[in-house]
N, C-alpha and C positions, 0 to 999 in steps of 0.2 A: 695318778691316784694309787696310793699303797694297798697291797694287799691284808687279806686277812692274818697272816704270818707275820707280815711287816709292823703291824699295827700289835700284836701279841709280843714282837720283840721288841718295842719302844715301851711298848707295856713292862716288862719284866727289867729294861735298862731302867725305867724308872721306882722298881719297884729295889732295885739293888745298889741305887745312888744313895735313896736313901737308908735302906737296912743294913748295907754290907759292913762287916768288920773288918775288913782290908782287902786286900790283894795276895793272893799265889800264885807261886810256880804251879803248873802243873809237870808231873814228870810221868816216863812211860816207867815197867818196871825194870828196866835197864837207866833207870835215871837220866836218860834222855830228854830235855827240855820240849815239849809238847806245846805251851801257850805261858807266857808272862803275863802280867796283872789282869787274873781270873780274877773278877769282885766275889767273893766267897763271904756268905754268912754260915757264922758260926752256933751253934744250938751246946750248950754242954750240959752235961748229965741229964739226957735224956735215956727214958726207960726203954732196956731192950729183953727182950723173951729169947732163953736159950731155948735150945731141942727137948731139955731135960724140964723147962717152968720154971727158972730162976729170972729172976732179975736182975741183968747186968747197967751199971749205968755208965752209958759213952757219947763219945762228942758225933756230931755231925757237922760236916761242909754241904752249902745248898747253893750250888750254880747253875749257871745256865749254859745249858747241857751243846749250844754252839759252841763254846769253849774249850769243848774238850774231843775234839775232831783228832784224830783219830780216837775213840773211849778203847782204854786201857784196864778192865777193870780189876788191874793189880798193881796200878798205878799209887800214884803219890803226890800231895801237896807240901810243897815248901812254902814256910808262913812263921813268919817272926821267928825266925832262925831256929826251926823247931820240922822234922818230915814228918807229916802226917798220913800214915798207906790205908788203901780204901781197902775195906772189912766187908764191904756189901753196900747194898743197895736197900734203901728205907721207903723212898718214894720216888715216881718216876711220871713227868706229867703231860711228856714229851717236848718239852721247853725246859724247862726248870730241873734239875735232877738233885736229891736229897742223898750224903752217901756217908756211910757209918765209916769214921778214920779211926785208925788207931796207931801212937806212937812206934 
């Protein structure tokens, strides 16, 4: 019988089969190869709050957060021949991780 964890991560494999916009690299920030075909969905222009009240708009990667053993968080996604370096942390759900990239 699977656990509750087990059943949370077939959960979210199913929830990234179907939403995901492809696959990345994950890289450490020595560009070190960490995990190949990460399922990463993508969010773009979404609304971000500086320090100051502005509104910036930026992309987000939303994986699942096993994926990324060791977490680097100044790491980097390669994806459609483009590195994408994580900027922060959006949302965090302890499965799932939401994270602001920026070219």
């Amino acid at each position: 019988m699977a656990g509750f964890g087990d059943c949370i991560a077939a959960l979210d494999d199913a929830v990234m089969d179907s939403l995901s916009d492809g696959t990345a690299t994950y890289l450490s920030r020595t560009g070190q190869v960490l995990a190949e075909g990460v399922p990463v969905i993508v969010e773009k222009d979404v609304e971000r709050f500086s320090e100051g009240g502005a509104v910036d708009r930026v992309r987000t990667h939303e994986v699942q957060k096993r994926y990324l053993q060791p977490f680097d968080r100044q790491g980097a996604f390669a994806m459609d021949g483009k590195t994408w370096h994580i900027d922060g942390i959006e949302r965090d759900d302890g499965h799932m991780i939401t994270l602001y990239v920026v070219p």
